[in-house]
N, C-alpha and C positions, 0 to 999 in steps of 0.2 A: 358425372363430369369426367370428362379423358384428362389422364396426366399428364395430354400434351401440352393441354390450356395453363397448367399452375406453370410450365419454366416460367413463361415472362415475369410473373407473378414473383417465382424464387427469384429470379435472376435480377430483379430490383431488390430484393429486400437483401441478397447477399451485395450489392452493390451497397446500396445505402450504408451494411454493416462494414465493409470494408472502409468507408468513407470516412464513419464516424466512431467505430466501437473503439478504437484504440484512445482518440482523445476524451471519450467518453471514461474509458477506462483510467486513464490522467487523472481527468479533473476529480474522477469520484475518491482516488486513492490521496490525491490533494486536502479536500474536500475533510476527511476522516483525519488525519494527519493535523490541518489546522485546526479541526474540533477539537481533538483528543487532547491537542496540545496546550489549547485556550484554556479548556477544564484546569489542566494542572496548574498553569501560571494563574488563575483567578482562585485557586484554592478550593477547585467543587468538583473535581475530580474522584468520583467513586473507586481508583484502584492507590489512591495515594496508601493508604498501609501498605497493599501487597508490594507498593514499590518499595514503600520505606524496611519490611520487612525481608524483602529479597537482595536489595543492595544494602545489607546490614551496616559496610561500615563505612559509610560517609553520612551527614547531616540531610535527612530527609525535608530540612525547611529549607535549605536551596536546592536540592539536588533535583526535586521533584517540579519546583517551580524552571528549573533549568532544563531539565527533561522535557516541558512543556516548548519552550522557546525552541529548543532545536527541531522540535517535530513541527513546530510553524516553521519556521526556516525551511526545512526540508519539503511541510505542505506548499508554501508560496514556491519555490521553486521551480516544484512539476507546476503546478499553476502558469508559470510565468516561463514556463520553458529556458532556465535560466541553470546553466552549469549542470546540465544533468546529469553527465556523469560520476561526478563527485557526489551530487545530491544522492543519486541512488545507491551508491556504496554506502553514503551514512545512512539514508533510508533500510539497506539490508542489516549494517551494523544493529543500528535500532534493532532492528525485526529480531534479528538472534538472539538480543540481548534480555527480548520478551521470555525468550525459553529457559532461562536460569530459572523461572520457578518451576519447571517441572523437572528440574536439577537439583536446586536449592529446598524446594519444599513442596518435594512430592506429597507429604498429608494434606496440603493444601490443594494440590492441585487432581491429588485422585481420591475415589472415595475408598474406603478400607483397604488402602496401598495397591489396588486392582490399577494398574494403566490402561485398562479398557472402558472405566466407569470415571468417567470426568465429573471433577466438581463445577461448580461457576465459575470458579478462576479458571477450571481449566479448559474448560468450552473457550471461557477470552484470551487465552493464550493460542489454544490450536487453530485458532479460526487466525491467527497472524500468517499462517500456510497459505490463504487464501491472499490474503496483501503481501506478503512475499511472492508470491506467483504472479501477480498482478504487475509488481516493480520491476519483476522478469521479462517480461512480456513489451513495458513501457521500457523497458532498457534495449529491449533488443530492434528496436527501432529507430533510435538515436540517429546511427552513422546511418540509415536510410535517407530520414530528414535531413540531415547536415549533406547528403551528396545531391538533394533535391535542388536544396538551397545553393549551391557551389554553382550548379549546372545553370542553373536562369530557365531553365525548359521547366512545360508544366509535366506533373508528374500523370502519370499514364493511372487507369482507374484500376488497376491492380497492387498498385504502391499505398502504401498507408501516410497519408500526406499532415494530417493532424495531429503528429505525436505531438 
């Protein structure tokens, strides 16, 4: 088969991705955000000690259930396309604030003090690099969408129209 046949073939599937990966990329950081968060306020949350143990000094029986609420808030927002930009600052806020345990309690988060050798917390800490990049990515589309909207014109298929 000539690799002149596959363009068309590319040429739809990077269309298609152009179409969709970015709200694809929304909803699934959404999506993570209202789980993660549900867990806490319903009290089944598998990271409530490391929270309660890394925000040592506030009352981990609200702070963890509150932790929960604002990560819904912030999941329903990308959802609902609503104040993103504020959203996504507290969304980074958050994200940061994940990395205190590898500040606060490096024996937890590495294995024999090695920061090359992650433990379970800290595979679920570093893998927030991946949803910070993500909220990067969804952020930097915003004033694209908002001048799509302003214009009344349809957006051309090289614009990312679903943020």
């Amino acid at each position: 088969m000539q690799v002149s046949r596959l363009v068309p073939i590319d040429d739809t599937i990077i269309r298609f991705l152009r179409r969709w990966s970015i709200t694809v990329l929304r909803v699934s950081v959404a999506v993570v955000f209202i789980w993660f968060g549900a867990l806490k306020v319903f009290n089944v949350t598998p990271v409530a000690d490391l929270v309660a143990d890394t925000v040592y000094w506030v009352d981990p029986d609200w702070f963890v259930p509150l932790l929960g609420v604002f990560e819904i808030i912030v999941g329903a927002s990308l959802l609902a396309r609503r104040a993103l930009r504020i959203m996504l600052g507290l969304f980074a806020l958050q994200m940061v604030g994940t990395f205190l345990v590898l500040v606060l309690q490096p024996d937890v988060a590495f294995q024999d003090g090695n920061p090359l050798l992650l433990t379970v917390e800290g595979e679920f800490v570093i893998k927030n690099l991946v949803l910070l990049s993500a909220g990067m990515v969804v952020g930097a589309t915003v004033r694209r969408r908002e001048a799509i909207a302003r214009s009344g014109s349809s957006p051309s298929e090289a614009t990312f129209t679903n943020v």
